[in-house]
GUVOGU-455517 format. One record per residue (C-alpha): residue number from 1; x, y, z. Coordinates in Angstrom, 2 decimals. Example, Ala and Ser with C-alpha at 12.3 -4.5 7.8 and 13.67 -1.06 7.14 Angstrom:
REM residues 2
dofi:c1:c2:c3
1:12.30:-4.50:7.80
2:13.67:-1.06:7.14
REM end
This chain:
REM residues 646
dofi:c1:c2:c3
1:24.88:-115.61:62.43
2:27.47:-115.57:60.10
3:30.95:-113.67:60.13
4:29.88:-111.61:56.62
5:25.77:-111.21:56.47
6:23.73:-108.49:55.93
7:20.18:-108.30:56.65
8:17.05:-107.19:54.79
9:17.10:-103.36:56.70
10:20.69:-102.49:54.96
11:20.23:-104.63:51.53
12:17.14:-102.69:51.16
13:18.62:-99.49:51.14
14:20.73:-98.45:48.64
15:22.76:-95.62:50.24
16:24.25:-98.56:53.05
17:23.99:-101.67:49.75
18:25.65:-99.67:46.67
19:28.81:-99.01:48.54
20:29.54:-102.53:49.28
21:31.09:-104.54:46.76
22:32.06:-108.25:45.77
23:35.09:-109.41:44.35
24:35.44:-113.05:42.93
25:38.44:-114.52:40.98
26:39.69:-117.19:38.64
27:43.10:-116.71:39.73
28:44.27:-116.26:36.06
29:43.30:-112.93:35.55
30:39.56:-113.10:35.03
31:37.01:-111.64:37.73
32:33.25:-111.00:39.05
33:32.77:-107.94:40.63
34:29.85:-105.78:41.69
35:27.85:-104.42:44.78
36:26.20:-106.85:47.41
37:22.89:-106.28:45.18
38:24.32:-106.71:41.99
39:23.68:-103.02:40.87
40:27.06:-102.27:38.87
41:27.89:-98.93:39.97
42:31.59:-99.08:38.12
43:32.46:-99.45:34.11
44:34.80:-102.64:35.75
45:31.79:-104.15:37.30
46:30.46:-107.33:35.48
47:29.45:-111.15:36.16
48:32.06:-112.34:33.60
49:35.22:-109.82:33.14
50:38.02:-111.50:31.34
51:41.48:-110.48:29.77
52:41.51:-111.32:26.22
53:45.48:-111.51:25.12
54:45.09:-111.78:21.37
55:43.11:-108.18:21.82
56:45.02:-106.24:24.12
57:46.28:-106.43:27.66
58:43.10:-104.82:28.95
59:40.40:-106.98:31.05
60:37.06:-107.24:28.74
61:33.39:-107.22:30.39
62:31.42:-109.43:28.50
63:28.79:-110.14:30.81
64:28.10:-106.81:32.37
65:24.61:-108.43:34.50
66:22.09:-111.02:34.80
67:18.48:-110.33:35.85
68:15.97:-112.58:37.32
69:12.31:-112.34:37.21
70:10.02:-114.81:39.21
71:6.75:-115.70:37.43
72:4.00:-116.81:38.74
73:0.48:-117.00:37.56
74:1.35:-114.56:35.47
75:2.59:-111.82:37.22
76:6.82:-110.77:36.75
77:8.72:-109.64:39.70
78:11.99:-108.38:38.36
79:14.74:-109.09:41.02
80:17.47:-106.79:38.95
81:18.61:-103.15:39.62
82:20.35:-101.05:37.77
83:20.85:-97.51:37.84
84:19.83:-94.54:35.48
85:19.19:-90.71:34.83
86:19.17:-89.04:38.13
87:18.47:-91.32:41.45
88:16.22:-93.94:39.03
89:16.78:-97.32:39.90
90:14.71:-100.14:37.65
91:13.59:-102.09:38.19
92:13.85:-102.11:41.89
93:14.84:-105.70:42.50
94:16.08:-104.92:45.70
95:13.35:-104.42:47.69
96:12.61:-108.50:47.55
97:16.15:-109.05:49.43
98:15.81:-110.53:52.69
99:19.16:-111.96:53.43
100:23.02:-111.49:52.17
101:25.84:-113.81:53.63
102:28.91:-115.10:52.25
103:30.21:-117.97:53.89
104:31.98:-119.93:51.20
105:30.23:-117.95:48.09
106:28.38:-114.90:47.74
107:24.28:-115.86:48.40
108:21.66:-113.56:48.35
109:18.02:-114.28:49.48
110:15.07:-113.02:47.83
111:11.39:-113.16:49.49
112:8.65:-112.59:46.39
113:5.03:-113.05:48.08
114:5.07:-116.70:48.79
115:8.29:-117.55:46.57
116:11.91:-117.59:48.58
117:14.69:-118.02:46.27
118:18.19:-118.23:47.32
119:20.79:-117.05:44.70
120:24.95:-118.25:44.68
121:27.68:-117.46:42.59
122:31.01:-118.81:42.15
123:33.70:-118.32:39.39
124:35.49:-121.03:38.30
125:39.22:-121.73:39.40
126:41.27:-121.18:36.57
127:38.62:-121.06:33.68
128:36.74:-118.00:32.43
129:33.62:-119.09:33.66
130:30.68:-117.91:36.30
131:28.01:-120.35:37.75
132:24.95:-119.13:39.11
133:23.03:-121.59:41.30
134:19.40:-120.98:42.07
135:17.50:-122.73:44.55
136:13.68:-122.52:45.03
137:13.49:-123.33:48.83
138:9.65:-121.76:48.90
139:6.55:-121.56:46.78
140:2.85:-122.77:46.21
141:2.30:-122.85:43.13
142:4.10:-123.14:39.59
143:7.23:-120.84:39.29
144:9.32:-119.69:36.20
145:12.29:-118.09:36.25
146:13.76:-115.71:34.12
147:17.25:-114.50:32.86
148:18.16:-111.43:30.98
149:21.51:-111.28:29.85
150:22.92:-108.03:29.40
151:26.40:-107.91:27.28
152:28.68:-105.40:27.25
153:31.70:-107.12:25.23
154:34.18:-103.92:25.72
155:37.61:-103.07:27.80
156:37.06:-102.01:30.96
157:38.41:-98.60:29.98
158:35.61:-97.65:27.73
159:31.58:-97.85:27.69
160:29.64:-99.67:24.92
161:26.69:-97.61:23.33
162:23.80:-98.58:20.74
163:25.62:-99.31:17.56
164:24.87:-100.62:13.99
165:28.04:-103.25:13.73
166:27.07:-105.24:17.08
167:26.57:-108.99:15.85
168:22.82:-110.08:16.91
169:23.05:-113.80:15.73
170:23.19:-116.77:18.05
171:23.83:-120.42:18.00
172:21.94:-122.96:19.67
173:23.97:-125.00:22.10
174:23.23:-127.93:24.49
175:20.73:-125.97:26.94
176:21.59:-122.49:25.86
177:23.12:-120.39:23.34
178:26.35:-118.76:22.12
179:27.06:-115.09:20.45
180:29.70:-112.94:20.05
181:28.78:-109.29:19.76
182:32.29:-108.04:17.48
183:34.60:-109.63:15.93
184:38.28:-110.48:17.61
185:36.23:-111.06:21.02
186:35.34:-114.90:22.05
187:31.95:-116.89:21.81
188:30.36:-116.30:24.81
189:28.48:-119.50:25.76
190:25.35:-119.19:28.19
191:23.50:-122.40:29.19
192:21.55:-124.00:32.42
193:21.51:-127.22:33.54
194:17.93:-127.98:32.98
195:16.43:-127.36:29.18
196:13.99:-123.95:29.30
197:13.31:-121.74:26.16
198:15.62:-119.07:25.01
199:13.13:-116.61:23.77
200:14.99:-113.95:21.17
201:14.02:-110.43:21.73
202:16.99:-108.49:20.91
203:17.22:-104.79:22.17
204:19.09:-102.16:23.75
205:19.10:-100.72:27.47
206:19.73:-96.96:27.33
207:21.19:-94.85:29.76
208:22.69:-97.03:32.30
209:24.79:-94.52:35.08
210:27.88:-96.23:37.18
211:28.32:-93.13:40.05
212:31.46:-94.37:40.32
213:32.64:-92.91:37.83
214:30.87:-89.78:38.28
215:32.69:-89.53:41.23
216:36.34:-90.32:39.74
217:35.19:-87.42:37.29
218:35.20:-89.82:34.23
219:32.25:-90.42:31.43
220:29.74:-92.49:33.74
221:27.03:-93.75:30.82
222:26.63:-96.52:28.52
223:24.21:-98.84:26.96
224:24.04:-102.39:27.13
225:22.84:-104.87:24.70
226:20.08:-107.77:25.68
227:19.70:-110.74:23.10
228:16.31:-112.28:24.76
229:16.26:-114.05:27.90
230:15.71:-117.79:28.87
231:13.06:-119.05:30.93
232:13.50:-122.44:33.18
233:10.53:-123.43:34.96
234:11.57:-124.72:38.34
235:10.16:-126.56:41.86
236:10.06:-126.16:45.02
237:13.93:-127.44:46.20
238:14.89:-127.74:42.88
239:18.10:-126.00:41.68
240:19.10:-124.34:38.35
241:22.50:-123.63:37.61
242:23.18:-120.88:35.21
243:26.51:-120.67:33.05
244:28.54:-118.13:31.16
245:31.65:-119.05:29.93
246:33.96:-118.84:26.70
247:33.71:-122.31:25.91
248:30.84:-125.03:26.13
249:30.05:-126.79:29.02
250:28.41:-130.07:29.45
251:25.03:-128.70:31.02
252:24.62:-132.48:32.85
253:27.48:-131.48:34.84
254:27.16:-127.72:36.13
255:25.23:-128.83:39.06
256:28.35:-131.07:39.89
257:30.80:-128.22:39.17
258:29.13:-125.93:40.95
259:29.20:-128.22:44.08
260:33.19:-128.71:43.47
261:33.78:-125.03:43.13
262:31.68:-124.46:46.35
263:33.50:-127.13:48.78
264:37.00:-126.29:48.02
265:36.37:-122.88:49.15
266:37.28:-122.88:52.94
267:34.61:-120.89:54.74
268:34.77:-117.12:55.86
269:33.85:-117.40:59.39
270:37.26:-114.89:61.10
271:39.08:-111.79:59.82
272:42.09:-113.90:59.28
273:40.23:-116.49:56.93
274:38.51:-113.78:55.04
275:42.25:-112.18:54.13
276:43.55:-115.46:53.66
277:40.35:-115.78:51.10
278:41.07:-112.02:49.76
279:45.13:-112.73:49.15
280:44.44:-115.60:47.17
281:42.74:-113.71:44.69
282:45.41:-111.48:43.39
283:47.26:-115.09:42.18
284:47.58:-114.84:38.50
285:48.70:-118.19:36.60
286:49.20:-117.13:33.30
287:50.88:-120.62:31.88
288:53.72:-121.85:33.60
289:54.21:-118.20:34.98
290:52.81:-117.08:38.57
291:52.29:-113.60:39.14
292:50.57:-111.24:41.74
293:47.80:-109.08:40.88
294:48.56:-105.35:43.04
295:45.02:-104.74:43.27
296:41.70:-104.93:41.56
297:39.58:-104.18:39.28
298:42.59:-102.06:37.25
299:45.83:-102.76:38.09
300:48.32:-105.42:36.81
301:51.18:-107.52:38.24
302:53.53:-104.40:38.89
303:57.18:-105.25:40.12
304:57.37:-103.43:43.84
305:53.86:-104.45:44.64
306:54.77:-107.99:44.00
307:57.79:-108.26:46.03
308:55.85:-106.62:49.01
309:53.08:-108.32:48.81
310:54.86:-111.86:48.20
311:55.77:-113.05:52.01
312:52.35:-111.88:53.40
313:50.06:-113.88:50.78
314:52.51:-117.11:50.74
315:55.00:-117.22:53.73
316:52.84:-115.92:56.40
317:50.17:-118.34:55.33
318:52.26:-121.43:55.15
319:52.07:-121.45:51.84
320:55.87:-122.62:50.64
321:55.11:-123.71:47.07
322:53.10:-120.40:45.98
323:55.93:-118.57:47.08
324:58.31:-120.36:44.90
325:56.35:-120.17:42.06
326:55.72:-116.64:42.35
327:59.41:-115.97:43.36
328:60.36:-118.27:39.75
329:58.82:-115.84:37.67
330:60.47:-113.24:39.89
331:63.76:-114.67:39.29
332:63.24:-114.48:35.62
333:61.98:-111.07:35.41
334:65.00:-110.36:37.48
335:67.63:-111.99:35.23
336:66.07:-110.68:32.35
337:66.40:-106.86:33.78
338:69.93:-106.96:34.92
339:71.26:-108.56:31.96
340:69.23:-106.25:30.07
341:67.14:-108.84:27.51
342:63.50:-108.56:26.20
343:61.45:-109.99:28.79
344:58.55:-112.00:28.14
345:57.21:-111.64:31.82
346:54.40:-109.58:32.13
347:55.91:-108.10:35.41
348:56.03:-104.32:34.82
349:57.80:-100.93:36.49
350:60.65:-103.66:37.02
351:63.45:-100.44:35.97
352:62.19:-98.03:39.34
353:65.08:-98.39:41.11
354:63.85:-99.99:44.53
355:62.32:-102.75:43.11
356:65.82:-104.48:43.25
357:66.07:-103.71:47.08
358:62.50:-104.78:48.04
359:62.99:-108.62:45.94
360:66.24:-108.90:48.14
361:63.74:-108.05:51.07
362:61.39:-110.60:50.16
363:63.56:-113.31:50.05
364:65.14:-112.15:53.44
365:61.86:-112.96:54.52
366:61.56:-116.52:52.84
367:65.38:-117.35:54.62
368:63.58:-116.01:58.15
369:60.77:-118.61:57.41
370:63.38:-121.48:56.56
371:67.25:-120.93:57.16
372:69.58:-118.85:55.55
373:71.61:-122.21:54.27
374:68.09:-123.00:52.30
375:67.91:-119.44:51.15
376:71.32:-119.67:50.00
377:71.05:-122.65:48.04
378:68.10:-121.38:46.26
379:68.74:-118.00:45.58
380:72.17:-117.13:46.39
381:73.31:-116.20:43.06
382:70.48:-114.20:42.37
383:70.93:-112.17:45.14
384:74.78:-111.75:44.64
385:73.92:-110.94:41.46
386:71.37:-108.19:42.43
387:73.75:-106.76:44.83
388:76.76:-107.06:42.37
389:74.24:-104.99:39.66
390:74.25:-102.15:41.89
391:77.47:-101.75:43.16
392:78.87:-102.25:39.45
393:76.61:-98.96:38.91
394:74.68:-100.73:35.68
395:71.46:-99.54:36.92
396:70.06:-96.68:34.97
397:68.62:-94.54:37.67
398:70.45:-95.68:40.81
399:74.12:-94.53:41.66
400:76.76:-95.67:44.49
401:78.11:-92.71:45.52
402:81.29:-92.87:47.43
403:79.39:-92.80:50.75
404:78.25:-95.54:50.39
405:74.53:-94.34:49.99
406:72.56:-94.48:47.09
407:71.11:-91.98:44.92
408:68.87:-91.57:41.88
409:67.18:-88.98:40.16
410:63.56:-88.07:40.53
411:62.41:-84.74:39.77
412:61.65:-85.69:35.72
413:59.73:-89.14:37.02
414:58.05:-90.28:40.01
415:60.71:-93.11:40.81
416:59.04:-94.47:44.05
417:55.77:-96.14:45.44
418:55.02:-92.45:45.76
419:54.40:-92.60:42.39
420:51.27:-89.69:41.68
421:51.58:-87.43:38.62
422:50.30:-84.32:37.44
423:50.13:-82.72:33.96
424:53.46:-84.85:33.27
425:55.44:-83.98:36.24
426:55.30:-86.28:39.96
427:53.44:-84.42:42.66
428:56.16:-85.61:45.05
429:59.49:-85.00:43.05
430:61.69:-87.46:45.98
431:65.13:-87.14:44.71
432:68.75:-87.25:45.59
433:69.23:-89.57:48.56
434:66.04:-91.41:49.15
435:65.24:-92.42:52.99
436:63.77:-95.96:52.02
437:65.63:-96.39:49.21
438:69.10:-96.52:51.45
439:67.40:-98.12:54.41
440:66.65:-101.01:52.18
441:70.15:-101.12:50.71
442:71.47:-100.88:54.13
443:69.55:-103.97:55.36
444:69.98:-105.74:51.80
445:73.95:-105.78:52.13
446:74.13:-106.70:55.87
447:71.87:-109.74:54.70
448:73.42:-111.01:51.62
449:77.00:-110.44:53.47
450:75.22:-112.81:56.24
451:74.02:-115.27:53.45
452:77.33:-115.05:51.78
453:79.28:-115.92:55.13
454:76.66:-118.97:55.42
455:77.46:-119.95:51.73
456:81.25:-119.94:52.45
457:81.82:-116.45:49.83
458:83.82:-114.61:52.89
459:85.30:-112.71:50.53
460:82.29:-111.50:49.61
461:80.35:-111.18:52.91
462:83.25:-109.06:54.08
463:82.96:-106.86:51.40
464:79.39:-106.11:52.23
465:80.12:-106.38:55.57
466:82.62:-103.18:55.29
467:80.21:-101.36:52.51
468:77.00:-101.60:55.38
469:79.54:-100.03:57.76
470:80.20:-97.06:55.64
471:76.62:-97.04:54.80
472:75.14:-96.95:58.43
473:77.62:-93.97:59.36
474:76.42:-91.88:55.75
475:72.61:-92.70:56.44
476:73.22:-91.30:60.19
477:74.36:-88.16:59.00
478:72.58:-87.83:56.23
479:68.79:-88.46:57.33
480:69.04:-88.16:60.95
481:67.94:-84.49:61.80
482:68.18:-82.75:64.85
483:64.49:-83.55:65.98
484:64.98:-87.11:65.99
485:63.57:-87.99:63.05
486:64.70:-88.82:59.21
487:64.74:-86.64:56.15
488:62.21:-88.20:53.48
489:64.97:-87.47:51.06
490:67.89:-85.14:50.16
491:68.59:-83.40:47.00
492:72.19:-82.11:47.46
493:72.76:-80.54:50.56
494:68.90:-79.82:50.96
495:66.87:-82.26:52.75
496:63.30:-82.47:52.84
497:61.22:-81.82:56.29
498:58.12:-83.30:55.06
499:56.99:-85.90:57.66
500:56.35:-88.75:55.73
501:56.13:-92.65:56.42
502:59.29:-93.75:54.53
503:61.46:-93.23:57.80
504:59.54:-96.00:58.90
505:61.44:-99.10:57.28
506:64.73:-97.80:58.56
507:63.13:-98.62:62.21
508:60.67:-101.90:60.64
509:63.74:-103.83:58.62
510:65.93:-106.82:60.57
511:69.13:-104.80:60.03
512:68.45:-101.17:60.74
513:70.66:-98.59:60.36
514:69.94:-96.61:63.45
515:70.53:-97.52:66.74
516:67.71:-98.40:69.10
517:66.80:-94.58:70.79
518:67.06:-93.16:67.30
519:64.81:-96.53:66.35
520:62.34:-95.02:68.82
521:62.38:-91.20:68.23
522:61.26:-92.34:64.54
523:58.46:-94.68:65.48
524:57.34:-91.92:68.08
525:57.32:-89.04:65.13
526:55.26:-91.46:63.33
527:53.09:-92.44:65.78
528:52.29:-88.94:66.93
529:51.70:-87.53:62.96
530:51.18:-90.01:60.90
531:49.15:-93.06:62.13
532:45.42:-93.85:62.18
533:43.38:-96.70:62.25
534:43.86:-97.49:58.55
535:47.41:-97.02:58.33
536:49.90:-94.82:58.34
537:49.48:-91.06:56.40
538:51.67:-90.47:53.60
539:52.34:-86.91:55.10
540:51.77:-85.37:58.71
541:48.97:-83.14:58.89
542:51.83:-80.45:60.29
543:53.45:-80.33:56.70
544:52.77:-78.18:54.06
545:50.53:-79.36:51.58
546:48.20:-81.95:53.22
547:45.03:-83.42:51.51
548:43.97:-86.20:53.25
549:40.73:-86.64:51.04
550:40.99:-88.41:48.06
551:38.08:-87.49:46.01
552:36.77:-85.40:43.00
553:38.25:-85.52:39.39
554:41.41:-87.39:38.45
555:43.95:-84.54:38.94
556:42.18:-83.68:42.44
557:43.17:-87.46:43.58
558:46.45:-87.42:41.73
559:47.60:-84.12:44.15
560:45.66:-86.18:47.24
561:47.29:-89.55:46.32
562:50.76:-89.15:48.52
563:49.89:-85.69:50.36
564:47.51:-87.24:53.40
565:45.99:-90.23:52.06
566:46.52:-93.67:54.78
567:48.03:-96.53:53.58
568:47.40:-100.00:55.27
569:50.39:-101.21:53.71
570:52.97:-98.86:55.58
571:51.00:-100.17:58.72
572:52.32:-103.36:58.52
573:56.16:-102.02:58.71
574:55.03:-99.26:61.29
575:53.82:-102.50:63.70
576:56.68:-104.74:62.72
577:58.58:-101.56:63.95
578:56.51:-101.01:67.22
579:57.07:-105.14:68.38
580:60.83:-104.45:67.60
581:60.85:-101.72:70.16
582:58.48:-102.82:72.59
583:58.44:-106.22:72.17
584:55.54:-108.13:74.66
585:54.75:-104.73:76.09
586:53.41:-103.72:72.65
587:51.29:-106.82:72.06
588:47.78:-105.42:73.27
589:48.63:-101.87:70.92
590:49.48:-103.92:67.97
591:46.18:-106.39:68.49
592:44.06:-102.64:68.82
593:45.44:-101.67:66.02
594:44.79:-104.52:63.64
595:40.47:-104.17:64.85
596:40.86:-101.26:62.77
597:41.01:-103.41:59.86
598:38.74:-106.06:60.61
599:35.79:-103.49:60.54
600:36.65:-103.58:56.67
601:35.62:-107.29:56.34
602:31.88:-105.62:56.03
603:32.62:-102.56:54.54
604:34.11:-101.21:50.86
605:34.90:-104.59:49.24
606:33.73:-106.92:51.64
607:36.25:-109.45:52.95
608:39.22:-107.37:51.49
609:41.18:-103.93:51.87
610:40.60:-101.29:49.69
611:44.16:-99.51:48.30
612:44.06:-96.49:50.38
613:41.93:-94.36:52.90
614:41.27:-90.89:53.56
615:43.73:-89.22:56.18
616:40.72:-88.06:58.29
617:37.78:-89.18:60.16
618:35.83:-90.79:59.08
619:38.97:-92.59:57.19
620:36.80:-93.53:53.86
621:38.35:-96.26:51.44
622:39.03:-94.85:48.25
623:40.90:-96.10:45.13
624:41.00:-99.84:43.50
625:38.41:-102.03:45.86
626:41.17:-105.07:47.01
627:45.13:-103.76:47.22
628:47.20:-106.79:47.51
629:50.00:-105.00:49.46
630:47.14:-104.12:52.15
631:45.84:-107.39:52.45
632:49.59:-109.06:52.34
633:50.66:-107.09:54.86
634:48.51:-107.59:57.33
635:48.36:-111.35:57.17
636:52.08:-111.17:57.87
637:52.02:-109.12:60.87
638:49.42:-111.84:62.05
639:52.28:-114.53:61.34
640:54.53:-112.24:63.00
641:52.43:-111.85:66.28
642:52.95:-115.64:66.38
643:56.55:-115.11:67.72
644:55.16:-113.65:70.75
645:52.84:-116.56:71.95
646:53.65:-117.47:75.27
REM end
């Protein structure tokens, strides 16, 4: 039995099926994504979802679905499913699964009668293009198959409906067709690897529903075009491979690039192989530029998510090169910032004023996996140059007050990864002297005055040295209450009591400002209030204002987003933070802790982490279907278990 596999009982019905989804990337921004029986239940579901640069900066479904129909001796037995008015489902392709398993690619097996079929799709690395492979392992008799495109050709933000402008020409290619449905979009090329007939029978599909969006409280209805469908017969053990791309393919070689794509995919057959699987896809080559994805299907490469995310899906994985790349683009992006010139890096939110802090982190992280001589050769005067940005006060929102703390204003803008807003204004207004914001700059200057003293700058290194001191003694008195645990932030003289996770990193970083019992009373606070199986909550159920449930219409989520909700992410710190303290003892907590997560590799977006979960039992994922913070984090408190082999 496989790792990921689902049998006929649960792919058959479509309250346990619908809520599972698939994710597939190109690495270069395109995707795949729908549920385990290819029922699009999202306006970002599609086979073939692609950004289109000369349009917009928007990913574009132009493929929304693909249905088969096995013929034989006449009679059709439609294996799609799509959803409409009410609880209709049609057709009711579902009913024929028998198997779901994804081992190295998504397969699903269908049982019509006498006819098994065994369905695989894989998107092509680096190339806006989906294979389909079909293989007839069963029948007795002559079988047909049938597929009906359906086209969308829209952003992901909107919905296409029946329309007089939509183009309804085609062009014969080699085994297939091409069509574009409006101008300013690509050819979308569609072919097999075997000649069939395209038969052209163009119409419209009313009334498709995606309860997804129902849910999120957004329009939930559109109609899809269908330009005819092609019919292939095909034999017992034979194989058709289907193809929709934005540029012609030789139709003698799918079968071969199909094979390719499916035997460089290592297999998912453990948790950590299936997250090692799920981190690679938020890669995004764009050129000669590398960038990381924070989540899917709507987010973009966003500055803090990158730099978190960044040792988890390269260093913890021994993979030394991606994180270079990644971290070259970084370095740009960086440069470009502080020296205040038009960027051309598509690395956004780069002005909140953490983002700074957490890129020093990350390359703390890349000198912990080689030497701080390496990390000083490579990025020394990026980092002195970061720190030296700061302290010159040149930052826009982030001030060096004479304690040696940091402060910056957010009451007007959410200036944090608590980032929710409502009717204009953040739900959270964290302002003043930020908890994680000066934790990071405590840790950041004790480690570039460390890399500096490497380097041979002592001038410099003792000049960090003596602004950390000052800064440990402020941070003590500012944060630390009288309950043993930190202030989220302080605006003024007037702290904040909300429990909240931030407090966490001042315990989880290398250099900590607080001495080891204050170390513990944090992590016990947070242990106590704010951690589940998913995470940790971004408030304690004890505070005022807790939602833990993130559901109903957008401003319902926006208020739930930071008041409740669990965050995988601040997990990661929260267990770096319990091996600091308790060291071996903590091993078999830690180990308990991470099973939470691998129940996930079946659920939400199989093989991934959804972005966050519900404070409460039953902790439901909510939010984008794969967070690359979630996924990065955990893969490097697996690497960080390592150090405790014995």
């Amino acid at each position: 039995m496989g790792y990921i596999r689902f049998d006929k009982t649960l792919m058959t019905n479509l309250e346990e099926s619908l809520p599972r989804e698939i994710l597939r990337t190109n690495r270069s921004g395109a995707y795949h994504c729908s549920t385990i029986v290819d029922c699009n239940t999202r306006k970002y579901h599609g086979l073939l979802v692609i950004p289109i640069p000369e349009m917009d900066d928007e990913n574009h479904v132009l493929l929304s679905s693909l249905d088969e129909t096995v013929i034989q001796h006449g009679a059709e037995f439609n294996l799609g499913v799509h959803k409409y008015s009410g609880a209709n489902f049609s057709p009711q392709g579902h009913k024929y699964i028998r198997e779901f398993q994804w081992e190295r690619v998504p397969t699903t097996i269908y049982r019509v009668g006498g006819v098994i079929l065994k369905k695989e799709k894989a998107f092509v690395h680096h190339e806006n293009r989906i294979l389909i492979r079909y293989t007839l392992l069963e029948a007795h008799s002559a079988t047909t198959l049938r597929l009906r495109p359906f086209l969308a050709f829209r952003s992901v933000r909107q919905f296409t409906h029946e329309n007089w402008q939509v183009n309804k020409e085609y062009q014969v290619v080699d085994n297939g067709i091409k069509t574009c449905m409006y101008p300013g979009y690509p050819e979308l090329y569609m072919q097999t690897n075997k000649k069939g007939e395209f038969v052209y029978t163009p119409d419209w599909y009313r009334g498709m529903e995606y309860p997804k969006e129902q849910e999120r409280g957004y329009h939930f209805n559109e109609d899809l075009y269908v330009p005819g469908y092609f019919e292939v017969p095909i034999k017992k053990g034979e194989t058709i491979v289907f193809s929709a791309g934005v540029s012609e393919a030789s139709s003698r070689k799918l079968k071969q690039m199909f094979e390719h794509e499916y035997e460089i995919r290592p297999p998912r057959d453990t948790f950590k192989n299936s997250l090692l699987i799920a981190g690679h896809q938020f890669h995004n080559l764009q050129g000669d530029r590398h960038y990381i994805l924070a989540g899917y299907p709507w987010f973009k490469c966003r500055a803090r998510d990158m730099f978190i995310s960044l040792p988890g899906l390269t260093l913890a994985v021994d993979e030394m090169n991606e994180f270079q790349s990644a971290m070259k683009t970084a370095a740009e992006a960086i440069n470009d910032f502080i020296n205040e010139r038009p960027s051309e890096c598509k690395i956004y939110e780069m002005e909140h004023p953490d983002v700074l802090l957490w890129a020093v982190w990350t390359l703390q992280q890349y000198a912990k996996k080689t030497s701080l001589k390496q990390c000083w050769d490579e990025y020394g005067t990026l980092l002195q140059d970061i720190i030296d940005y700061i302290r010159r006060g040149k930052h826009d929102n982030l001030f060096l007050h004479d304690n040696a703390l940091l402060h910056t204003n957010g009451k007007d803008k959410a200036v944090t990864w608590m980032n929710s807003t409502a009717h204009g204004r953040p739900v959270v207004p964290r302002t003043g002297y930020v908890v994680e914001i000066n934790a990071l700059w405590y840790n950041a200057l004790r480690f570039v005055s460390e890399l500096c003293h490497v380097g041979g700058n002592e001038d410099m290194s003792e000049t960090l040295n003596d602004l950390a001191q000052r800064c440990q003694l402020s941070f003590v008195g500012k944060f630390l209450n009288e309950h043993g645990w930190l202030y989220d932030f302080v605006d003024g003289d007037t702290p904040d009591w909300s429990v909240r996770p931030n407090m966490i990193f001042a315990a989880a970083l290398e250099y900590s400002p607080l001495d080891r019992k204050q170390q513990k009373s944090v992590l016990d606070i947070v242990t106590k209030e704010l951690l589940t199986p998913k995470g940790l909550r971004s408030l304690s159920p004890k505070s005022f204002g807790y939602n833990p449930n993130y559901v109903g219409p957008q401003v319902e989520r926006d208020y739930a987003y930071h008041q409740g909700t669990a965050w995988p992410w601040l997990g990661g710190f929260y267990m770096e933070a319990y091996l600091r303290i308790h060291k071996m003892s903590g091993l078999s907590f830690v180990e308990r802790q991470l099973i939470g997560f691998e129940d996930e590799m079946t659920s939400h977006c199989i093989g991934s982490i959804p972005e966050l979960f519900d404070g409460n039992p039953p902790f439901r994922g909510r939010g984008a279907v794969a967070f690359a913070m979630n996924v990065a984090e955990i893969l490097r408190i697996l690497d960080v278990l390592k150090e405790y082999d014995i």
